[in-house]
N, C-alpha and C positions, 0 to 999 in steps of 0.2 A: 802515602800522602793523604790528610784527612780532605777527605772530597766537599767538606763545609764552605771550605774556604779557597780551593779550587774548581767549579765548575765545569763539564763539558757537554754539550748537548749531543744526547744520542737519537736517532733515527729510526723508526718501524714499521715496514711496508705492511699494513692488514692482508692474511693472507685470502679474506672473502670480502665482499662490498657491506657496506654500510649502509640498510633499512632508514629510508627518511620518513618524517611525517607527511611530505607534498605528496609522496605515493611514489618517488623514486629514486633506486637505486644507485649507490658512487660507488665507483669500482676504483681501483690502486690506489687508495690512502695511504698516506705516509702521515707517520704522523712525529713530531719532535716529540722528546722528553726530556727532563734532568732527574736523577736521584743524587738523594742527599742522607747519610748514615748507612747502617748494614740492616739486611734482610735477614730476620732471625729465623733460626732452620724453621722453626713452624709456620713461617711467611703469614705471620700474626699479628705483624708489628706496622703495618703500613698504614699511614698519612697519606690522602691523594689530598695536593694543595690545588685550586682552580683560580684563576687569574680574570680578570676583568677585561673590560672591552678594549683596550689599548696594550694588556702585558703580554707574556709570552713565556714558556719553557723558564729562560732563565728567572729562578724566583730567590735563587741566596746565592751567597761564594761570587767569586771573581771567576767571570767569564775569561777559558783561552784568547777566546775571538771577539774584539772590538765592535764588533758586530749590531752586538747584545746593548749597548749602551744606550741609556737615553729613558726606558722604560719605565721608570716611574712618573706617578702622575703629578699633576700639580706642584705644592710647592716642595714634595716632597723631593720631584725630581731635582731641583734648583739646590736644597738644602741639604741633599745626599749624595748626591752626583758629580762630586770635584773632579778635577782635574786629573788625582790617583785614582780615581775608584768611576771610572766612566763605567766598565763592565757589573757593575755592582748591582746584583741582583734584585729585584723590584720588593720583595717581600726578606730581605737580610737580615734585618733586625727581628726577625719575629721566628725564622728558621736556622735552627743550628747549635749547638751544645747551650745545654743551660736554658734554651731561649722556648718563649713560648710553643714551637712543637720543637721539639729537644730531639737533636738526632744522636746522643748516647742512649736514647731509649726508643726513638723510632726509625723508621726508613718512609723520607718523603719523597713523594714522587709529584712531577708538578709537568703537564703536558702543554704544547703550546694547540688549545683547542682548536678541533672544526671547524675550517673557511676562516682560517688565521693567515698570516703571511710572514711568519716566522720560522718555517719548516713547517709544519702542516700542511695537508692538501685545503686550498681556499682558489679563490676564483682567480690568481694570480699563478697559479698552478698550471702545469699542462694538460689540456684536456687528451686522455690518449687517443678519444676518435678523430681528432680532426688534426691533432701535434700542434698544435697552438693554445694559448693559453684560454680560460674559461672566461675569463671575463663574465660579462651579465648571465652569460648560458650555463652560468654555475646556479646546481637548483637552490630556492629559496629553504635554510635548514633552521632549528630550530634548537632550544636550550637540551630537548630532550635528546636531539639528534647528538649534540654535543656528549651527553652522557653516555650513551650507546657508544661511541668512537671511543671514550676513554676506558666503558666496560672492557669494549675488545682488546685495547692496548694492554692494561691487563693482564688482562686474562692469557695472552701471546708470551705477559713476562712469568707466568706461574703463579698468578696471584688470585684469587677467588675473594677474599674479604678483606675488608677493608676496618682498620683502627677508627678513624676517621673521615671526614670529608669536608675542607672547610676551605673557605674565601670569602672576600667580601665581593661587594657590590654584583657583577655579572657572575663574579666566584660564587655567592653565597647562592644565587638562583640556582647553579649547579648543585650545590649541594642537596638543596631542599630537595630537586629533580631525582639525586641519585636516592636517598631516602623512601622515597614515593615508588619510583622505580623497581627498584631493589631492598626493596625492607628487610631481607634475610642476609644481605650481603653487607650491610653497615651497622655497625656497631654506635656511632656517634658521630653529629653532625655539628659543625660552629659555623654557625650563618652573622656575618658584620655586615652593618651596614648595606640589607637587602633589604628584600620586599617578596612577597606572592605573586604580586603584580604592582607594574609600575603604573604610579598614578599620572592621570591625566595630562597634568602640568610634565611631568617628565617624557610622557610619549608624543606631547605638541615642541618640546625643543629636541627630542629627538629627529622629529620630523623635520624642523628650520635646517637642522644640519643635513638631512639627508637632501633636500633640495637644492641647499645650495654645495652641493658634488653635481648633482646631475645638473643644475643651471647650467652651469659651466661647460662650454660648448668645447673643451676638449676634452670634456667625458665621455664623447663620439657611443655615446649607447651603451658605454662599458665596455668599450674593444679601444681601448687606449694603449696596449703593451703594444710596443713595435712600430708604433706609429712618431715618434719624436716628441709626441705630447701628451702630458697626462695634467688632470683638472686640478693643479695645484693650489690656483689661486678659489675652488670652493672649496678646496679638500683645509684650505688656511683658514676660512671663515667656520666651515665644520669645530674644528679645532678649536678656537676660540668659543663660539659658544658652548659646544660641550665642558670645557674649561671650566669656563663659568661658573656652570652648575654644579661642579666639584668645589666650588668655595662658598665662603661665605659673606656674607655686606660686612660685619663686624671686620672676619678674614683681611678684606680687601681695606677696610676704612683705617686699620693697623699698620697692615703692608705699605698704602700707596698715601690714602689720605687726598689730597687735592694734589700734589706734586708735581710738579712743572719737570719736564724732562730736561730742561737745559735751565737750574736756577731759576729765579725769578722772571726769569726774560720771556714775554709772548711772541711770538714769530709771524701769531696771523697767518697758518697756513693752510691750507685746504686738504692739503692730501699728507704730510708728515704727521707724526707724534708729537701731541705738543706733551702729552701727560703720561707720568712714566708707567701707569696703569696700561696705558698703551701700547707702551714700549712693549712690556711686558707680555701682552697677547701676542705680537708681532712675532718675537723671541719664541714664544712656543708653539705658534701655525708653524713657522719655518723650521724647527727640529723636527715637528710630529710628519710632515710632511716629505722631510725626509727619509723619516725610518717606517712610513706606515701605507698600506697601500689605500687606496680609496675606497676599492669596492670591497672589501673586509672591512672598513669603517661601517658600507652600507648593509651589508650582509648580517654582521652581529650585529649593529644597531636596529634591525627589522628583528632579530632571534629575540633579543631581550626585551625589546615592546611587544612581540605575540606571546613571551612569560605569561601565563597565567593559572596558576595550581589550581584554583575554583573551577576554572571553566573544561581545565583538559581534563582532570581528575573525579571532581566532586560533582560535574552537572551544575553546577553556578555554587555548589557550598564549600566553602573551604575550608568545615569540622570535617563534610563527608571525604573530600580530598587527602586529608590526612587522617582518615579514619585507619589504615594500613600501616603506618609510619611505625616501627620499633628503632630508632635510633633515640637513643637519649639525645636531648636539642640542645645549646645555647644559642643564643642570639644578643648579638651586642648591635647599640644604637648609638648616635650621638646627638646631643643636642638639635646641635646647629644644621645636622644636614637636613637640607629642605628638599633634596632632589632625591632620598630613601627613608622619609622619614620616620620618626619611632613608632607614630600610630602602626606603621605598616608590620613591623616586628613584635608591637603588642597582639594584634589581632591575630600574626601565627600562636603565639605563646598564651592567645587566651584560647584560641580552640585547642591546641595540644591539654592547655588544662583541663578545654571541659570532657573532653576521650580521654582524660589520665593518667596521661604520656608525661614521662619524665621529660620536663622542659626550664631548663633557666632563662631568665629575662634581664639585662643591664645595660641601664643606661648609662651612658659616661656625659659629663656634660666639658665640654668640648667646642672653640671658637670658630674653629677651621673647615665648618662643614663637610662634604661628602668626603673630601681628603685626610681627614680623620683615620680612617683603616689603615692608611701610609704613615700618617704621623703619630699619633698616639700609642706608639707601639706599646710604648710602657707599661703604660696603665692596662692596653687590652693583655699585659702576660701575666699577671700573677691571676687571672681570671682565667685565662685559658687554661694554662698549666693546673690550677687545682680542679678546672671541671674536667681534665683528660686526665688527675691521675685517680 
């Protein structure tokens, strides 16, 4: 059965703890996986795919387990996600014969990262000292940490090098991480829709959302499991703004425009939806809130605001950071996203120029801001596909 178009997620106890940045140690990680094509006997051929703040393991194919569904972001989820195809992997169009990583010629592997709560150990995990779950007492971890987890995954499955390394957004921070990291272990990186570090304006709405989880007085400190209550109603505002930022004014002024949610009619109400922009936020707190835990909202959202290659790497420069780098780089941008913008993928691609490093730069100009990497699948394959072959 081709596994493209079937998916099942497999499981991997690390059999030693995982080195953090904070200075301590996670003992029994498990971590999810899916692969996707075959592993050529020279185990040469491998795509490690990395996923964003909200996906998971499942990245192509129809999940066995209903489970999986829901995972794509914005309007990609909406516009992808019917009613046959609820399991449909968050990254499908972009993985699988033919398609921009082509699994008649690779084998992709795509983990559901560190302090995730899709199978991975995350703070909604069991802590084994105390048999109860981790909640806040799960250490603060980091992009790098995330890397290392996936090294050893790995390395567990017989794999030492890697084809490539690519994702967008929290993906693509990974990737630059694993390059940096492991420069002799990567062959080539496609970084979408990232950054080095995320700017300002993005670590100040990172933070409105992480506040308003903890507002939220049944976020009892991060020890919500077991209790009957967990902070839905900040984990829905979270939501929503992060949203947000995945679009764009154009995006939205297309989609919704001024629209009254019931026709012409004003209702004058204080607490319903009058405007179907509304609507629409409402609809996606209450799904994401379902399938998503809160304190992994907080946890990667703290990982990818302490991102910084200048500062962890270079001592503040981010030529001398990537001074190491042998992966040959892409980097795709899109117009519209304001919340990773292109300056940010010009500035890797002007210092890999000026150390000499094979680097390509492309922008794509595009309406649908940061949600771009989900939708413009199209146009970002005939670009991947000719810089991976």
């Amino acid at each position: 059965m081709d596994n493209t178009l079937n998916a099942e997620t497999q499981y991997l106890d690390l059999p030693t703890p995982v080195q953090l940045d904070c200075g301590r140690e996670l003992h029994s990680v498990r971590v999810a996986y899916e692969t996707y094509g075959n592993l050529a006997p020279a185990r040469d051929n491998v795509i490690l795919v990395c996923h964003a703040l909200s996906g998971d393991a499942h990245a192509a194919g129809l999940s066995a387990s209903p489970q999986t569904a829901g995972t794509r972001d914005g309007f990609a989820a909406e516009d992808r996600d019917g009613a046959a195809g609820k399991a449909l992997g968050w990254w499908d169009g972009m993985i699988g014969p033919g398609k921009a990583f082509d699994t008649d010629r690779y084998h992709v592997v795509c983990t559901n990262l560190l302090g995730g709560c899709r199978g991975t150990t995350g703070p909604s995990s069991t802590n084994p000292d105390t048999g109860k779950p981790y909640g806040s007492d799960f250490p603060v971890i980091t992009v790098a940490d995330m890397v290392r987890t996936e090294r050893a995954l790995l390395r567990e499955l017989g794999i030492e090098r890697l084809a490539a390394v690519a994702g967008g957004s929290l993906g693509g921070m990974q990737a630059l991480e694993w390059a940096v990291l492991y420069p002799d272990a990567v062959d080539a990186i496609v970084v979408i829709a990232s950054t080095h570090a995320l700017h300002p304006q993005g670590v100040a709405w990172n933070a409105i959302a992480r506040e308003s989880i903890m507002g939220d007085p049944a976020w009892q400190d991060g020890h919500y499991h077991g209790t009957g209550r967990a902070p839905e109603a900040g984990m829905g505002v979270a939501r929503m703004v992060g949203h947000i930022t995945y679009l764009s004014a154009p995006a939205l002024q297309d989609r919704f425009d001024r629209r009254l949610q019931h026709g012409t009619d004003v209702r004058y109400t204080l607490t319903e939806p009058e405007f179907q922009v509304e609507s629409y936020l409402r609809h996606q707190a209450g799904s994401f809130v379902r399938r998503f835990d809160a304190n992994t909202y907080l946890y990667l959202s703290r990982a990818l605001t302490y991102f910084d290659l200048a500062r962890e790497h270079g001592g503040g420069s981010l030529t001398a950071a990537l001074a190491g780098l042998r992966a040959r780089t892409l980097l795709i941008a899109f117009s519209s996203d304001w919340l990773y913008p292109p300056a940010a993928s010009q500035d890797i691609a002007a210092a890999l120029g000026e150390l000499g490093k094979t680097v390509e730069f492309h922008l794509i100009e595009a309406p649908y801001g940061h949600d771009c990497f989900l939708l413009e699948e199209a146009r970002q394959t005939p670009i991947i596909k000719r810089f991976l072959g």
